[in-house]
C-alpha positions in Angstrom: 179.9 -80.5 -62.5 183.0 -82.0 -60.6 184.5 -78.5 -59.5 181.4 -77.2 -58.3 180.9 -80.9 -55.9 185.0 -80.3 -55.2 184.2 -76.5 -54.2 181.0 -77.6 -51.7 182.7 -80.5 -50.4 185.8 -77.8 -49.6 183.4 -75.5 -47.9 182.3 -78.4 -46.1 185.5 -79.5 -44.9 186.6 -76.0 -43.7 183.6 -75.3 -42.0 183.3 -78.9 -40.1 187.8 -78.6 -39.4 186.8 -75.1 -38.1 184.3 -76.3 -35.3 186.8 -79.2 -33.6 188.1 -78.6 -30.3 190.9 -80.6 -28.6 190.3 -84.2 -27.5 191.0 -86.6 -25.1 192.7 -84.5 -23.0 195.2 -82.8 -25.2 196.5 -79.4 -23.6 195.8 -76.2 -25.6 196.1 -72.6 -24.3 194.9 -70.0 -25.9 193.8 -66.8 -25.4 190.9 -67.4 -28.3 188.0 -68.1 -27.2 186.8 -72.4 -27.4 185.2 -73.5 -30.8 181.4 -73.0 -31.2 180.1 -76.8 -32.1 177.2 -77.8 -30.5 177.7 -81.2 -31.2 173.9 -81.5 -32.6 174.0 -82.2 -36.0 171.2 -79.9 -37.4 169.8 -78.7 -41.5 168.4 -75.7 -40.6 169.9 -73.6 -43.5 169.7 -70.4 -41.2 171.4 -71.8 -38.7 174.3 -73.1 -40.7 174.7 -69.3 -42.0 174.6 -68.4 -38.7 177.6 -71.0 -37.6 179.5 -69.8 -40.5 178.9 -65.8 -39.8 179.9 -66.9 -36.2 183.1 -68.5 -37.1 184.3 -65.7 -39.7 183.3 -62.7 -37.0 180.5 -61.6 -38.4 178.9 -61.2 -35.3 175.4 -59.1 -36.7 174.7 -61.3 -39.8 175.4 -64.3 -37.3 172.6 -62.7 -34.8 170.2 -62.0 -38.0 170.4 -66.0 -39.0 170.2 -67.2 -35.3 167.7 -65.2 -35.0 165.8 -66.4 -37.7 165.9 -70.4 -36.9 164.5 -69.5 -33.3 162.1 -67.5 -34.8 160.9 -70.3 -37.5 161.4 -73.0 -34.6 161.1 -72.3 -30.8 162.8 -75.5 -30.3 166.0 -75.2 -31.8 168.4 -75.7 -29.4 171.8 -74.9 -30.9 170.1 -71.6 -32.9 169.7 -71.0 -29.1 173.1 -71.3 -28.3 174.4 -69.5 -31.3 172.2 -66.5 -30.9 173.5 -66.2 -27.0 177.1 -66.5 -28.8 176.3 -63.6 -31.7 174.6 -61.3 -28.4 177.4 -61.9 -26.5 180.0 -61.1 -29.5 177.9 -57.8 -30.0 177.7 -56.8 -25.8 174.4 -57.3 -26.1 174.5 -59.8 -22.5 170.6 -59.0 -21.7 169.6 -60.8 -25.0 172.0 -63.2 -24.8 170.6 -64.1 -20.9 167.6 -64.6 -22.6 169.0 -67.2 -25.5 171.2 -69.2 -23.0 167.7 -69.5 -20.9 165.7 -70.4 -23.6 168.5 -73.1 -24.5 169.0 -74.2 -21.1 164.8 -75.0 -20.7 165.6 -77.3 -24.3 168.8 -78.9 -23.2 169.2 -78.6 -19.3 172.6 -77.5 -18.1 175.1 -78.6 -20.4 178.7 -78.2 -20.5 178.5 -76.4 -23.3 175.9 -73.8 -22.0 177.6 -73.8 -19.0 180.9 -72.6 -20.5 179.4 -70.3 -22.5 178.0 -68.7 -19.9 180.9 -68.5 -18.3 182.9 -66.8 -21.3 179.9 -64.7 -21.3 180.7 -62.9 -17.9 184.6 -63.1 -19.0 183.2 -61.1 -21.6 181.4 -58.4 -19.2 184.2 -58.9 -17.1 182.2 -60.3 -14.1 185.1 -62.7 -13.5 183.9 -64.4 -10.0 180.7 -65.3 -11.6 182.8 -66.6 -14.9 184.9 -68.9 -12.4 182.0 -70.1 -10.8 180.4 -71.8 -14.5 183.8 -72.5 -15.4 184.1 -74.5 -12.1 180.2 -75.8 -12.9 181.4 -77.0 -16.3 184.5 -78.7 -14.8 182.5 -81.0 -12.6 180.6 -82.1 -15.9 183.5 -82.9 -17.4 187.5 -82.6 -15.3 188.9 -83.5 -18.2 187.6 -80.9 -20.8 191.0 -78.9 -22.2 188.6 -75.9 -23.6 187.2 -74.9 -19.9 190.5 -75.3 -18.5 192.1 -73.0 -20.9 189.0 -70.5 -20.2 190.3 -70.3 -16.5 193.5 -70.1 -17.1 192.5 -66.9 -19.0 190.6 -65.4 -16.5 193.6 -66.2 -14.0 195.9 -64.7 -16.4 194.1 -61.4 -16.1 193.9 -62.0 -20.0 191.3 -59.9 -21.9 189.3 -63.0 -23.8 188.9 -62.3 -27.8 185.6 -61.7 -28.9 185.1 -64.6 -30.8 183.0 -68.2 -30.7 182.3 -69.8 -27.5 182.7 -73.8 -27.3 
């Protein structure tokens, strides 16, 4: 009974360790995309799968969890924002216009949505429209290390890894 609490409480630990992104104003750069946490705690089982297929690259099975939470509950905000994350990670930007929308009616313009957007059109390689939510996000928050590591990318002429979005 004791390993298999040890083992969950492990799983638990990696997955929470692997959503953290830099704070108060430490300076990162990194070519890998920021951390997907959308600081809203949720139990949607599907959407935890989701997070975790997010985080280990499995881009489809992440879209197929997403997918299922919005599906189940219209009003899920961060299945939103981690089904625009799986769309983008697959090229699929039409679908994932349509989740960032969806989560920006729930949540309003949020720094997170608004950098994600942003890595979204780093992604498609629209970089004027990518420095202009990167700029957006940096006037909700001048301090925030993740978005100024995502322009420094797209100054560096750096092709951003497909990975998770803040």
């Amino acid at each position: 009974m004791k390993i298999v609490s040890l083992s969950t409480m492990m799983c638990t630990v990696l997955l929470v360790g692997g959503c953290q992104t830099p704070l108060f104003g430490e300076s990162v750069v990194s070519s890998d995309p920021p951390a997907f946490d959308t600081g809203i705690l949720t139990s949607n089982e599907t959407n935890r799968l989701g997070r975790a297929d997010l985080a280990a690259g499995n881009y489809g099975m992440a879209e197929r969890h997403f997918r299922e939470a919005v599906e189940k509950d219209k009003n899920d905000a961060p299945s939103w924002i981690g089904l625009a994350a799986a769309y983008d990670n697959l090229s699929r930007f039409e679908l994932a216009d349509h989740a960032y929308a969806q989560a920006v009616g729930l949540l309003g313009e949020t720094l997170e949505v608004v950098n994600n957007l942003g890595y979204s059109y780093l992604l498609r390689g629209d970089k004027r429209r990518a420095l202009q939510h990167f700029e957006r996000a940096l006037r909700l928050d001048p301090t925030n290390a993740v978005v100024r590591n995502n322009i420094k990318i797209l100054r560096a002429g750096e092709r951003p890894n497909r990975a998770v979005p803040l």
